[in-house]
Structures are given as structure tokens and as C-alpha cells.
mmCIF file of the N, C-alpha and C atoms, coordinates in Angstrom:
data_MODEL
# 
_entry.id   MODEL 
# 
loop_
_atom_site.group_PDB 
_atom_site.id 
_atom_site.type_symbol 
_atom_site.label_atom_id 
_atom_site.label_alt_id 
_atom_site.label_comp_id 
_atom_site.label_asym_id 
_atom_site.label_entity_id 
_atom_site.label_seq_id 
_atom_site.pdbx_PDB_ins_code 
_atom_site.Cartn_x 
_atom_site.Cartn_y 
_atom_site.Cartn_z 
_atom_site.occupancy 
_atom_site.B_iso_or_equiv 
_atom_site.pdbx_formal_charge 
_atom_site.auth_seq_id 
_atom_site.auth_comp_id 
_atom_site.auth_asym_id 
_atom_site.auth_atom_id 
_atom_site.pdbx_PDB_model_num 
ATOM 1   N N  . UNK A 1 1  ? 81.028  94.269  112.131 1.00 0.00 ? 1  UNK A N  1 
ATOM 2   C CA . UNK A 1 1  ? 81.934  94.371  110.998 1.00 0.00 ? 1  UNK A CA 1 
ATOM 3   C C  . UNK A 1 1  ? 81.121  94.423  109.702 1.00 0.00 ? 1  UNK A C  1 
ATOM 4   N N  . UNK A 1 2  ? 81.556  95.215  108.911 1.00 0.00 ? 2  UNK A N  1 
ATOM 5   C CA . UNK A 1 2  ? 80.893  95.521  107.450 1.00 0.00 ? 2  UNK A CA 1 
ATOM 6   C C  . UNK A 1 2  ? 80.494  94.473  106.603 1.00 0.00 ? 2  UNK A C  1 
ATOM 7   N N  . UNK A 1 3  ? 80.410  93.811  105.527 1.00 0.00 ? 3  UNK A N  1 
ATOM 8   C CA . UNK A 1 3  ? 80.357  93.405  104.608 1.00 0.00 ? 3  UNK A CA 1 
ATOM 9   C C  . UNK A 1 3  ? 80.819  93.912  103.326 1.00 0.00 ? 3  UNK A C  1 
ATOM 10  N N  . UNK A 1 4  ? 82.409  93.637  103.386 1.00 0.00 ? 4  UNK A N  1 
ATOM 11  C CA . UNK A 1 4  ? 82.674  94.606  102.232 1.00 0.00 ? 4  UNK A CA 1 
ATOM 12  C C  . UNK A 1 4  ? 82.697  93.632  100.984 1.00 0.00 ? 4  UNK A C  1 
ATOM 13  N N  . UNK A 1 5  ? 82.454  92.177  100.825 1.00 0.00 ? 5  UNK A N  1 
ATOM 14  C CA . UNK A 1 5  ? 82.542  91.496  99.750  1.00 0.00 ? 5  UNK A CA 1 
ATOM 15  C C  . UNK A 1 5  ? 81.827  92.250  98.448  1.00 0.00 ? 5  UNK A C  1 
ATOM 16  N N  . UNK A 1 6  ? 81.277  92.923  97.923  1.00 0.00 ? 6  UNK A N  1 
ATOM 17  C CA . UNK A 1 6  ? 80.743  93.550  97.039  1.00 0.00 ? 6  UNK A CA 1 
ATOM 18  C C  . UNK A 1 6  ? 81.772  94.887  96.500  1.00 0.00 ? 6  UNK A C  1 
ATOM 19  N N  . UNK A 1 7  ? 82.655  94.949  97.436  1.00 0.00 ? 7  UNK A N  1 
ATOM 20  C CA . UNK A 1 7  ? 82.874  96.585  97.355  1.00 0.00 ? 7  UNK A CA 1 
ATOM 21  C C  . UNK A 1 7  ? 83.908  96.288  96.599  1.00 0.00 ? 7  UNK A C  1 
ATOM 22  N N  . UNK A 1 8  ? 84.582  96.608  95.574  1.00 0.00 ? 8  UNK A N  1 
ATOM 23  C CA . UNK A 1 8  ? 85.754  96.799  94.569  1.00 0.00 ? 8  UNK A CA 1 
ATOM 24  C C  . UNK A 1 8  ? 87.070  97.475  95.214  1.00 0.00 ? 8  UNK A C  1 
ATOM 25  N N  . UNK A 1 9  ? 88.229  97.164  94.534  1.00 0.00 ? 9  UNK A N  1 
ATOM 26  C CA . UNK A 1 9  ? 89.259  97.771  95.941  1.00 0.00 ? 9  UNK A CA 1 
ATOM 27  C C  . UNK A 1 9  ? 89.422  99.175  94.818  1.00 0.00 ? 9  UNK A C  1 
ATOM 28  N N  . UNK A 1 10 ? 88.852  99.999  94.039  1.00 0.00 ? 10 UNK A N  1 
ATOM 29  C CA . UNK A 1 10 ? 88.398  101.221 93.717  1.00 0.00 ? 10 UNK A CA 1 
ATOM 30  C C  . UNK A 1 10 ? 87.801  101.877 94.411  1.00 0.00 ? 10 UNK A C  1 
ATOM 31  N N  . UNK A 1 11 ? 86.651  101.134 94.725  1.00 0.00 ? 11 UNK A N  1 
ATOM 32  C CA . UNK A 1 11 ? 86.168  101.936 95.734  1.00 0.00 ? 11 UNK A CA 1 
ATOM 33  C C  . UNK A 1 11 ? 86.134  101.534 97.208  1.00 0.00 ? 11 UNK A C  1 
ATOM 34  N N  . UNK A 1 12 ? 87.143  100.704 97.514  1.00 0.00 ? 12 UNK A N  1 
ATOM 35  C CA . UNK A 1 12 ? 87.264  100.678 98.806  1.00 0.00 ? 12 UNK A CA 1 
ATOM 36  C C  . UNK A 1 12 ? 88.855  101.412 99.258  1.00 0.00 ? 12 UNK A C  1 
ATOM 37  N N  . UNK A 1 13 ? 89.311  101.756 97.873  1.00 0.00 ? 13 UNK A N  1 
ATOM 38  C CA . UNK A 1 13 ? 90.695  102.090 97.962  1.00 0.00 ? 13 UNK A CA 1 
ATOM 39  C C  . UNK A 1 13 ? 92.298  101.640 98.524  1.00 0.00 ? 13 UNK A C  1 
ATOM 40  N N  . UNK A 1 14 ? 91.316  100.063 98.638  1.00 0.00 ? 14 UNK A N  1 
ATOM 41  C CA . UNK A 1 14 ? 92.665  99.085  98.943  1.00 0.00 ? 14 UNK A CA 1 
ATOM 42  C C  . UNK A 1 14 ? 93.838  99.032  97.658  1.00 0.00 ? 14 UNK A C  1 
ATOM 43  N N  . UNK A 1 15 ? 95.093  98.444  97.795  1.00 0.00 ? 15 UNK A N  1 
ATOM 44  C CA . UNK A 1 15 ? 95.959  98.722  96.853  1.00 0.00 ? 15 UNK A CA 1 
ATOM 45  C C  . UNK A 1 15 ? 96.001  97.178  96.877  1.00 0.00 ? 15 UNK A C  1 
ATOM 46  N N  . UNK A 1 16 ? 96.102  96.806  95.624  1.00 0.00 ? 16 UNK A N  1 
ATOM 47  C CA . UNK A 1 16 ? 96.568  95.633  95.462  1.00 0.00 ? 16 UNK A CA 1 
ATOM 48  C C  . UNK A 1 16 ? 97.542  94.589  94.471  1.00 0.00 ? 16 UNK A C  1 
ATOM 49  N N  . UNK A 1 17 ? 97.960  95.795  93.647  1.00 0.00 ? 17 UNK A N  1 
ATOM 50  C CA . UNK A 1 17 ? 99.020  95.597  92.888  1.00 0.00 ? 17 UNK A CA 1 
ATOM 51  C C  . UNK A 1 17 ? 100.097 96.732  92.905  1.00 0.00 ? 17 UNK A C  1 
ATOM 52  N N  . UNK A 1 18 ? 101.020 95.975  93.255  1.00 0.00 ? 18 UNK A N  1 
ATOM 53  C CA . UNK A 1 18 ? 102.361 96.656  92.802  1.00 0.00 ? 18 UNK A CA 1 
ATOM 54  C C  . UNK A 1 18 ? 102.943 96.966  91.248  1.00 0.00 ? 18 UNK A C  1 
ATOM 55  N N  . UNK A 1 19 ? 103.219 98.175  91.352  1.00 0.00 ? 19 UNK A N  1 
ATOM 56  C CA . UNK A 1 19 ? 103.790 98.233  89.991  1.00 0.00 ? 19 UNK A CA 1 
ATOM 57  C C  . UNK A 1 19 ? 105.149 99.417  90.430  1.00 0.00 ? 19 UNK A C  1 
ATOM 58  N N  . UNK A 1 20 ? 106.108 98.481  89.549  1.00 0.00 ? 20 UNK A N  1 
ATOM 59  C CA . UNK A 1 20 ? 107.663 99.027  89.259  1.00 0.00 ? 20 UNK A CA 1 
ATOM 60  C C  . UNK A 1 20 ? 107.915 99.380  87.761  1.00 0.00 ? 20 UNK A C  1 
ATOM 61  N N  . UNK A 1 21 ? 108.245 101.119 88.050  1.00 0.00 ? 21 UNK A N  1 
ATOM 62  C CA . UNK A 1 21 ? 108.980 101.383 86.523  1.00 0.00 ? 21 UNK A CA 1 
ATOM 63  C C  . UNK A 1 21 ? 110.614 101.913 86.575  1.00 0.00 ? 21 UNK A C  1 
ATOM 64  N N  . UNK A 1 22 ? 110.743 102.279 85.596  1.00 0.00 ? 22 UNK A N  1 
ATOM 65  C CA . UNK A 1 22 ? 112.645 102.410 85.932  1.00 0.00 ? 22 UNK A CA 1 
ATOM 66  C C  . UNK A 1 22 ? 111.721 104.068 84.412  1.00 0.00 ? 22 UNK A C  1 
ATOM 67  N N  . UNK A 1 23 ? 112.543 105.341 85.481  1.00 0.00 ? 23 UNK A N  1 
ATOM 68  C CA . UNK A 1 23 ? 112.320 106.119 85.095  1.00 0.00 ? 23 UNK A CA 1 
ATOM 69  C C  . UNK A 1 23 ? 113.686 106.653 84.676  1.00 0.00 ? 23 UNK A C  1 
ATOM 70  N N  . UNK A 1 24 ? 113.946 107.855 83.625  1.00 0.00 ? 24 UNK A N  1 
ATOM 71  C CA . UNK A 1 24 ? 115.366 108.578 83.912  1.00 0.00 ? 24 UNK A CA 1 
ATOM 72  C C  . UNK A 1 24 ? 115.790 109.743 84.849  1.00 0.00 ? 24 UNK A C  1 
ATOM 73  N N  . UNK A 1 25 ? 117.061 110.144 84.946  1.00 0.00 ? 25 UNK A N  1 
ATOM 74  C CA . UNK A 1 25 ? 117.204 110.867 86.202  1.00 0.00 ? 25 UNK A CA 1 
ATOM 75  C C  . UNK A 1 25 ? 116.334 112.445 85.933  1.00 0.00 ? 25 UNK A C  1 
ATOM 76  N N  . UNK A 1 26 ? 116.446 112.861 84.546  1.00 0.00 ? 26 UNK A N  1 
ATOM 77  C CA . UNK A 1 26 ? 115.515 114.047 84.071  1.00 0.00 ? 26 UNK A CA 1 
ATOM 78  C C  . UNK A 1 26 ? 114.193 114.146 84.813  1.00 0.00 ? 26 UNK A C  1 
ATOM 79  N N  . UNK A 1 27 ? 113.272 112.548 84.387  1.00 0.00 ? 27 UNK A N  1 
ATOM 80  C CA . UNK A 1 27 ? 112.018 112.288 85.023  1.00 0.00 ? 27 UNK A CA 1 
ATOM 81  C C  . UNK A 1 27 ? 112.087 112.568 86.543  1.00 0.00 ? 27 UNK A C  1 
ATOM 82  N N  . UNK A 1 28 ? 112.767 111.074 87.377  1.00 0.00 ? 28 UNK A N  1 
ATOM 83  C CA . UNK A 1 28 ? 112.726 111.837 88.384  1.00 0.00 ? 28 UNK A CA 1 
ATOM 84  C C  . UNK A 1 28 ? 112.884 113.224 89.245  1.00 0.00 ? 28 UNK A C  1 
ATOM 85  N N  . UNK A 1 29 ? 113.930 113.758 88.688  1.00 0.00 ? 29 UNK A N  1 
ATOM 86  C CA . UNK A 1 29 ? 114.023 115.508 89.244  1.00 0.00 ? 29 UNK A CA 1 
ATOM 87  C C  . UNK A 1 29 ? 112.766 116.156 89.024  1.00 0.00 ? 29 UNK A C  1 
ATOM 88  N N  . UNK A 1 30 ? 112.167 116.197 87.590  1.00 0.00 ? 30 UNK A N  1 
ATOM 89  C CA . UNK A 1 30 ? 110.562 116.630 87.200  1.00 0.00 ? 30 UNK A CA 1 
ATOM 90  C C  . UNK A 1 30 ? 109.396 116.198 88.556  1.00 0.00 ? 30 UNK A C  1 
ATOM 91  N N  . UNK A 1 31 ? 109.813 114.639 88.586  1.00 0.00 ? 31 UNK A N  1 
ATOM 92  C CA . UNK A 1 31 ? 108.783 114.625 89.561  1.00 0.00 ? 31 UNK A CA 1 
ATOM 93  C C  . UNK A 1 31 ? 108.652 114.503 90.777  1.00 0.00 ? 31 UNK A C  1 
ATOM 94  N N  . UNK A 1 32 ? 110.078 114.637 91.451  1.00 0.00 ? 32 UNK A N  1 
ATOM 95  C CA . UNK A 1 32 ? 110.382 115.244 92.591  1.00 0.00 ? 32 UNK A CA 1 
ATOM 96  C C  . UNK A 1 32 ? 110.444 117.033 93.074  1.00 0.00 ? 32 UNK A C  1 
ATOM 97  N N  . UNK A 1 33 ? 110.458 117.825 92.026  1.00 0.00 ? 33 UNK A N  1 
ATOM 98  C CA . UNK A 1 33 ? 110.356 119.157 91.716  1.00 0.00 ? 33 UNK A CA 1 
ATOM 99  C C  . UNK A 1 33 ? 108.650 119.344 92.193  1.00 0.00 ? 33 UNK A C  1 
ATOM 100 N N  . UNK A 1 34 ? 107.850 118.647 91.389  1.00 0.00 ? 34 UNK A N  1 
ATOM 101 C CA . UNK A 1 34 ? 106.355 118.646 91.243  1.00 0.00 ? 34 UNK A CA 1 
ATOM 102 C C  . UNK A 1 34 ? 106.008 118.364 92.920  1.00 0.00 ? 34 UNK A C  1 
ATOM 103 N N  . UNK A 1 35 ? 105.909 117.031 92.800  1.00 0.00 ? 35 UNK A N  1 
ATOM 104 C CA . UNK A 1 35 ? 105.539 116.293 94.542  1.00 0.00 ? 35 UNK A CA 1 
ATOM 105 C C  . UNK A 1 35 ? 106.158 117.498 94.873  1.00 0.00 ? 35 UNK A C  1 
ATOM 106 N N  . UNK A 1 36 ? 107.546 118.173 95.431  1.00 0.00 ? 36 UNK A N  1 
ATOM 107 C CA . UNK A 1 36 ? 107.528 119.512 96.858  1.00 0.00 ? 36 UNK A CA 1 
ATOM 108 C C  . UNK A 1 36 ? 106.827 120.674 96.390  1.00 0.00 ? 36 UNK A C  1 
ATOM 109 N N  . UNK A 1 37 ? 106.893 120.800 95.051  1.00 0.00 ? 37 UNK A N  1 
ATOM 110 C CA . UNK A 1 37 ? 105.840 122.091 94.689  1.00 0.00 ? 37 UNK A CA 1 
ATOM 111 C C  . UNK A 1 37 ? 103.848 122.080 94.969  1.00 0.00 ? 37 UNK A C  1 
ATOM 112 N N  . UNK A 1 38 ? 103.437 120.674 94.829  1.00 0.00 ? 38 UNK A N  1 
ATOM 113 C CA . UNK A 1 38 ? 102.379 120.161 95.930  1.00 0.00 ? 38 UNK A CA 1 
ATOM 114 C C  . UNK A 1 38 ? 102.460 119.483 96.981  1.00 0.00 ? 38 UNK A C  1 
ATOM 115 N N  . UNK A 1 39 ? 103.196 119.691 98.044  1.00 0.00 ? 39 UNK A N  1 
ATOM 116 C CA . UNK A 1 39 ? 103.286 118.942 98.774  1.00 0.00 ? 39 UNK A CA 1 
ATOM 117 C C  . UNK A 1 39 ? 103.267 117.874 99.024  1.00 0.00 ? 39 UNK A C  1 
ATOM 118 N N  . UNK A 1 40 ? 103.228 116.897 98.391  1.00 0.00 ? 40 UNK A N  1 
ATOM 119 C CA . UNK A 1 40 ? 102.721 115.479 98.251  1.00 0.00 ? 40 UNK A CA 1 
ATOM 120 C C  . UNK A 1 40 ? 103.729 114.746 99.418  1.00 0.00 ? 40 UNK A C  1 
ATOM 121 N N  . UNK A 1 41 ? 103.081 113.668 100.214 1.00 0.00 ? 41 UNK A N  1 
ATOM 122 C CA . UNK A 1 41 ? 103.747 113.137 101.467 1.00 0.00 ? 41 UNK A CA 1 
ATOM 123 C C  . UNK A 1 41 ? 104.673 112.354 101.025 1.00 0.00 ? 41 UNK A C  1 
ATOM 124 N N  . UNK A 1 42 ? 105.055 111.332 99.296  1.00 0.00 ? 42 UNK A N  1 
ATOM 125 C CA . UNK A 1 42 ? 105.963 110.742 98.939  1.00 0.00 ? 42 UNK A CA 1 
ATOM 126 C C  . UNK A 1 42 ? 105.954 110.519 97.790  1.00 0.00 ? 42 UNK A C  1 
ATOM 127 N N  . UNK A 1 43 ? 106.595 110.031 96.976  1.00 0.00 ? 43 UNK A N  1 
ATOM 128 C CA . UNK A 1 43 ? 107.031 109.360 95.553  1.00 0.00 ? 43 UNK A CA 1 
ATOM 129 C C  . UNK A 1 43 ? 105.462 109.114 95.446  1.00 0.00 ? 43 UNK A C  1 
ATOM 130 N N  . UNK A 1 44 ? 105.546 107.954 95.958  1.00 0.00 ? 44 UNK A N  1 
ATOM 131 C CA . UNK A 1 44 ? 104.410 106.717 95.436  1.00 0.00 ? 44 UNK A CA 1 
ATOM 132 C C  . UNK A 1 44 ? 102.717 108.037 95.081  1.00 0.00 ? 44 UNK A C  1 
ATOM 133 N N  . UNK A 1 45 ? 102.856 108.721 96.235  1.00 0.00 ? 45 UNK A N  1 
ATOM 134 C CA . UNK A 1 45 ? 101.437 109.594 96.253  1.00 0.00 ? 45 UNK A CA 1 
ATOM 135 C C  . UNK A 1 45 ? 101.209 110.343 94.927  1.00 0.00 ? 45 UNK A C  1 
ATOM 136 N N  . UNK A 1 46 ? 102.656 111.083 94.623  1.00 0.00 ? 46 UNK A N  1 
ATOM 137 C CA . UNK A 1 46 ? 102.820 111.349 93.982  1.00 0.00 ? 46 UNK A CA 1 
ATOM 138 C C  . UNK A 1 46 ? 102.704 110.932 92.076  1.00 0.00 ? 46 UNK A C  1 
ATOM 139 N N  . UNK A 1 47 ? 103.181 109.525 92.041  1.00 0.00 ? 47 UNK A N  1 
ATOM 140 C CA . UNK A 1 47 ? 102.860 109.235 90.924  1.00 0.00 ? 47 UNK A CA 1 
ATOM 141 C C  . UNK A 1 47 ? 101.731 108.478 90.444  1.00 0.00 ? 47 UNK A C  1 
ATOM 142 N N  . UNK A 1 48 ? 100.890 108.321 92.025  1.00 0.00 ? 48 UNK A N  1 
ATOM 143 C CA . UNK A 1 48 ? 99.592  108.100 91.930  1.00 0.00 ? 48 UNK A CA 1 
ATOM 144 C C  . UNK A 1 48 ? 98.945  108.970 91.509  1.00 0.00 ? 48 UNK A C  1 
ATOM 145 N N  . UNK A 1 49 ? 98.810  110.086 91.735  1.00 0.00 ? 49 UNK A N  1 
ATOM 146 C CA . UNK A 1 49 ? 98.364  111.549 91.404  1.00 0.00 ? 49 UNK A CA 1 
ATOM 147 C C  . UNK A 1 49 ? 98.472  111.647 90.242  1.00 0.00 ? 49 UNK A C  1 
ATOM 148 N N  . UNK A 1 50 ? 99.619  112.196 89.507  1.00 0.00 ? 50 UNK A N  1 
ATOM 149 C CA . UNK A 1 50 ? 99.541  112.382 88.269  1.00 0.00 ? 50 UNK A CA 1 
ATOM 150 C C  . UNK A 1 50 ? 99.122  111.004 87.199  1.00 0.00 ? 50 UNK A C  1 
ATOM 151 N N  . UNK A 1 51 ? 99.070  110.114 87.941  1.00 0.00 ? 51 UNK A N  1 
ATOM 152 C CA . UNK A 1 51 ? 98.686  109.095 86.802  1.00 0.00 ? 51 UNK A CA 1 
ATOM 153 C C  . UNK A 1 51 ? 97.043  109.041 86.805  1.00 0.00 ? 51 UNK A C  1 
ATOM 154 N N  . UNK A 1 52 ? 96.317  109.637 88.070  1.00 0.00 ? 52 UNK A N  1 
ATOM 155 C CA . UNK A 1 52 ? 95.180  109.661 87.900  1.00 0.00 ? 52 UNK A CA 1 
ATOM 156 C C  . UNK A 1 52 ? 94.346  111.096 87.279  1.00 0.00 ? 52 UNK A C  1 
ATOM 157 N N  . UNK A 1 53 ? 95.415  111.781 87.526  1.00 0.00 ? 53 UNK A N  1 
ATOM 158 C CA . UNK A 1 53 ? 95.611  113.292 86.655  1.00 0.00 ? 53 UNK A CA 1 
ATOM 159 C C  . UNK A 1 53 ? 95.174  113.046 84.907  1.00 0.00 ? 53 UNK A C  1 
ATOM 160 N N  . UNK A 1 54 ? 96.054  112.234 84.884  1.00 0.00 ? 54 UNK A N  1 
ATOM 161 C CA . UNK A 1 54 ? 96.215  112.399 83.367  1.00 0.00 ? 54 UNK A CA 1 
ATOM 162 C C  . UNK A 1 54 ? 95.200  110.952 82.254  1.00 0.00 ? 54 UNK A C  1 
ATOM 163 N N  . UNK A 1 55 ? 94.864  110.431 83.306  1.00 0.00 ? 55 UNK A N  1 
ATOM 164 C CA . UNK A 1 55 ? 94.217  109.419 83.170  1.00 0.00 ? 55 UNK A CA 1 
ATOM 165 C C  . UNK A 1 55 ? 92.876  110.031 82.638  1.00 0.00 ? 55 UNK A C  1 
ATOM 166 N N  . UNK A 1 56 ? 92.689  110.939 83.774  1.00 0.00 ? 56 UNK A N  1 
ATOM 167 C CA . UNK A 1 56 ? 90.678  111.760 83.981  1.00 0.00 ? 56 UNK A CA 1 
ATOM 168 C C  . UNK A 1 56 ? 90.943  112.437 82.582  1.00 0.00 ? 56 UNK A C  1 
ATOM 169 N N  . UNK A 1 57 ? 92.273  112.787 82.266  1.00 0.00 ? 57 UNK A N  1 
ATOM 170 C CA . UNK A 1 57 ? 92.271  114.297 81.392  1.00 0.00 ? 57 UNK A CA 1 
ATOM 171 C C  . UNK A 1 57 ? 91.650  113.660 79.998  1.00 0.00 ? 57 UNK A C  1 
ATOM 172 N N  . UNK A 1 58 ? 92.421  112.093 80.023  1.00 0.00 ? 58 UNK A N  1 
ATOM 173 C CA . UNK A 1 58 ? 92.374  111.925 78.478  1.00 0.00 ? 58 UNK A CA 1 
ATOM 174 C C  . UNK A 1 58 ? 90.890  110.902 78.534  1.00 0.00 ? 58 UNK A C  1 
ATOM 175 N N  . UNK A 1 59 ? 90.391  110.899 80.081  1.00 0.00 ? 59 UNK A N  1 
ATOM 176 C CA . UNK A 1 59 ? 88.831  110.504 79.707  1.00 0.00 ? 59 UNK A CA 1 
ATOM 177 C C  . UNK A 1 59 ? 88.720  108.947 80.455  1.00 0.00 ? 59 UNK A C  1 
ATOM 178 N N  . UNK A 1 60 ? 90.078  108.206 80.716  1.00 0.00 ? 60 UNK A N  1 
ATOM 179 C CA . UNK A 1 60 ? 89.948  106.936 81.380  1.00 0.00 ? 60 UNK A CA 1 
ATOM 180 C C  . UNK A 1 60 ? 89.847  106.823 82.876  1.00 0.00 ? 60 UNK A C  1 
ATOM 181 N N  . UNK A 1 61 ? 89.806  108.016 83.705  1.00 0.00 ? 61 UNK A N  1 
ATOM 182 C CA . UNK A 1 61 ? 89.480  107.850 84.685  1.00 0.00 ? 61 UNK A CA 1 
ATOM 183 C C  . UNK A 1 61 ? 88.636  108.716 85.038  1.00 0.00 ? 61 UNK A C  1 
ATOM 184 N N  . UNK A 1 62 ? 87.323  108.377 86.391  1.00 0.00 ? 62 UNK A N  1 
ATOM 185 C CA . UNK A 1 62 ? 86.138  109.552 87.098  1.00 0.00 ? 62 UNK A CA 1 
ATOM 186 C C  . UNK A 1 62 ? 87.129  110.309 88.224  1.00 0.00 ? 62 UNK A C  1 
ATOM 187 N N  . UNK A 1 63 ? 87.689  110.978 88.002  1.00 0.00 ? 63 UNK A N  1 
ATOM 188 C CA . UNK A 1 63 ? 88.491  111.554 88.989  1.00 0.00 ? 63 UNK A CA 1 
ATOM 189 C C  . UNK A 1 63 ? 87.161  112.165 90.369  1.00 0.00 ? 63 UNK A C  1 
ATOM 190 N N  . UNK A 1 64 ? 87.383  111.904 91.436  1.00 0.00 ? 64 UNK A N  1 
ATOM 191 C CA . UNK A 1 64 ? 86.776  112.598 92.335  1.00 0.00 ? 64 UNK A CA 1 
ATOM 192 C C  . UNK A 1 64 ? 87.896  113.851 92.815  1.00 0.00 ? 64 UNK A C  1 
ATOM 193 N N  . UNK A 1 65 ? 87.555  115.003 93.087  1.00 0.00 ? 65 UNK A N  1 
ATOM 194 C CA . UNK A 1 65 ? 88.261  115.926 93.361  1.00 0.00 ? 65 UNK A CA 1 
ATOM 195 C C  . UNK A 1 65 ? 87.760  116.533 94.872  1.00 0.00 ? 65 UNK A C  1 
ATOM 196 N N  . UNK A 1 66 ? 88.782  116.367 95.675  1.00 0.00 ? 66 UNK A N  1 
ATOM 197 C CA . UNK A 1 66 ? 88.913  116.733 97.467  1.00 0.00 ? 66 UNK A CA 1 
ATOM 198 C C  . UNK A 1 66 ? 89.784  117.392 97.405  1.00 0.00 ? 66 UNK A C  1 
ATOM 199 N N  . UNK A 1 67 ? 89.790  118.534 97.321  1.00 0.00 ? 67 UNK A N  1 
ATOM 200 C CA . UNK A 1 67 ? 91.496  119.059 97.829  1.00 0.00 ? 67 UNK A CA 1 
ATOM 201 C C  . UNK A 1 67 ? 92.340  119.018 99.064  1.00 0.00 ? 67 UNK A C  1 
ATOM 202 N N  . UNK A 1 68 ? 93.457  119.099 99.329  1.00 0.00 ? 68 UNK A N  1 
ATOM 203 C CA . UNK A 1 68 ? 94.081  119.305 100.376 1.00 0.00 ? 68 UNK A CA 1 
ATOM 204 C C  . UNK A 1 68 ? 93.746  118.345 101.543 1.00 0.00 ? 68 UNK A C  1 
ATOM 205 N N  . UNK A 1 69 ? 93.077  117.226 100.949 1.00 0.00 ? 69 UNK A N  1 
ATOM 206 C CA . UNK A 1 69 ? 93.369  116.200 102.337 1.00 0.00 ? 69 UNK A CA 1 
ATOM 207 C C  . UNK A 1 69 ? 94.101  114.738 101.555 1.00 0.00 ? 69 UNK A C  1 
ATOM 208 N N  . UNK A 1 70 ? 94.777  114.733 102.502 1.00 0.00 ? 70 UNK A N  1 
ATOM 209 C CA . UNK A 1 70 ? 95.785  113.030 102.493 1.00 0.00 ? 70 UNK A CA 1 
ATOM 210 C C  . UNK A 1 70 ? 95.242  112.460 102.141 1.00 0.00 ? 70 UNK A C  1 
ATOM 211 N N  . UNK A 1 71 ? 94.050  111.897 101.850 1.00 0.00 ? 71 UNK A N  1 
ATOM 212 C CA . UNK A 1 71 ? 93.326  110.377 102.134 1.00 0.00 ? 71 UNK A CA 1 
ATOM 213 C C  . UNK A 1 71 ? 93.605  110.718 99.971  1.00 0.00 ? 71 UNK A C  1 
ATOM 214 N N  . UNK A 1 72 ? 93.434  111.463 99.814  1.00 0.00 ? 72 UNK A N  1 
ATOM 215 C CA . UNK A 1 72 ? 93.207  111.954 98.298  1.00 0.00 ? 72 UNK A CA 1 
ATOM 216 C C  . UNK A 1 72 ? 94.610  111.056 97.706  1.00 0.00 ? 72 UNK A C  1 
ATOM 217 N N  . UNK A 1 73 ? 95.523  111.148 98.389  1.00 0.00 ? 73 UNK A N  1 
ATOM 218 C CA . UNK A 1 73 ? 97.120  110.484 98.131  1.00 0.00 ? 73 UNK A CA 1 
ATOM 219 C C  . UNK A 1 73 ? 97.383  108.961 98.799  1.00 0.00 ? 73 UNK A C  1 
ATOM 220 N N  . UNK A 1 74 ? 96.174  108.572 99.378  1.00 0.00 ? 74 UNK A N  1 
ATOM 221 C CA . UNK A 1 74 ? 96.252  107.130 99.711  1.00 0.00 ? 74 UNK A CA 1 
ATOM 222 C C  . UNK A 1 74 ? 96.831  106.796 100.848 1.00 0.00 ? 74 UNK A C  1 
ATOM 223 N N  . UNK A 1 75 ? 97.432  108.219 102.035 1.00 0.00 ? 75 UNK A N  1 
ATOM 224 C CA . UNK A 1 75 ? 98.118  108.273 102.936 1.00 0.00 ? 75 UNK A CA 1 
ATOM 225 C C  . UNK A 1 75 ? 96.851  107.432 104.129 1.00 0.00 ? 75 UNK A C  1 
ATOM 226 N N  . UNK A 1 76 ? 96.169  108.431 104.290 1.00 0.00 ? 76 UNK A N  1 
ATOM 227 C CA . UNK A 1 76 ? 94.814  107.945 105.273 1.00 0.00 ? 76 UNK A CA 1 
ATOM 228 C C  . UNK A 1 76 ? 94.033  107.179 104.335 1.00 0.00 ? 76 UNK A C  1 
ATOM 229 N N  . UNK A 1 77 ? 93.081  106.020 105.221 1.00 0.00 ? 77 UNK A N  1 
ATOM 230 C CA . UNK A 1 77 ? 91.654  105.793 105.103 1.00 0.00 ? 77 UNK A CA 1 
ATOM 231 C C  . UNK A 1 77 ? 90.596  106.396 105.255 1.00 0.00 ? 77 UNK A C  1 
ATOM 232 N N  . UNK A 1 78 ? 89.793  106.546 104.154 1.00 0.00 ? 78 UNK A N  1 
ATOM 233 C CA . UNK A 1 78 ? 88.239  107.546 104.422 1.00 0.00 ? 78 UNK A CA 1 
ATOM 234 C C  . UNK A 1 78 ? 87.781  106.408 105.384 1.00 0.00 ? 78 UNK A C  1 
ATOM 235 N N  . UNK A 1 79 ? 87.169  107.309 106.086 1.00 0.00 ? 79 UNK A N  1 
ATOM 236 C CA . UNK A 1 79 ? 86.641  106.799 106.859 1.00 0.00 ? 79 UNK A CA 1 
ATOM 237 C C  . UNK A 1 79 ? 84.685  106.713 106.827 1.00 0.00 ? 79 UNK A C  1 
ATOM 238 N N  . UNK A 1 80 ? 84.890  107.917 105.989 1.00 0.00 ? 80 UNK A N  1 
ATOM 239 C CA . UNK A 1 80 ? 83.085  107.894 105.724 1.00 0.00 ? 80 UNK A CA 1 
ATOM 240 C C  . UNK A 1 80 ? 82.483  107.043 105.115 1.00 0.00 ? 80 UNK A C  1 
# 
């Protein structure tokens, strides 16, 4: 078994806080429109995505860019 005590849940990609917002019905349709126009596997992937989208854009997040695999949406574990 590893030693992951060092590893940050960033980069181990564990989730460990919940967060709840109360959006309007406009928003949601927008971002239910978006998620089936990328496929995205659910809500949550989804507003993970664009929050890390827009995060990189304005400079607060290192976005790593993988396309087209799940693990990118938090569905799977990397395994590498």
C-alpha cells in the first residue's frame, strides 16, 4: 500500500467538500443544454468543469488538459 500522507486531495483527486448552490431555472437549462452538448456523465461533472474552466481562464487555476476521458470529470480514478 502507498503512502499517500504527503499527497494533497488536488492531487490525489479525492473530494472532500461538499458544496450546495441554489441556481435559477434559466441557469440550470444553460447548464444542462452545455453538459448534453459535451457529453458530460452528470450535473456535478459538469459544474466541476466549468468551474475549473473558468477558474484557469481568469488565472486561479493550472488546468491540466486530457480530453475525452472520464477520469477528467471525476467519474474514474487515474490510476497512473
Amino acid at each position: 500500500m502507498e503512502d499517500n500522507a504527503n499527497i494533497s486531495s488536488s492531487e490525489s483527486g479525492k473530494r472532500i467538500e461538499r458544496l450546495q448552490i441554489m441556481i435559477t431555472e434559466d441557469e440550470l437549462l444553460a447548464l444542462d443544454n452545455w453538459r448534453f452538448a459535451e457529453r458530460m456523465p452528470s450535473r456535478s461533472a459538469a459544474v466541476r468543469e466549468l468551474l475549473r474552466r473558468g477558474l484557469a481562464d481568469e488565472g486561479f487555476y493550472d488546468q491540466k488538459i486530457l480530453k475525452n476521458q472520464s477520469s477528467n470529470y471525476g467519474i474514474l480514478e487515474n490510476e497512473n
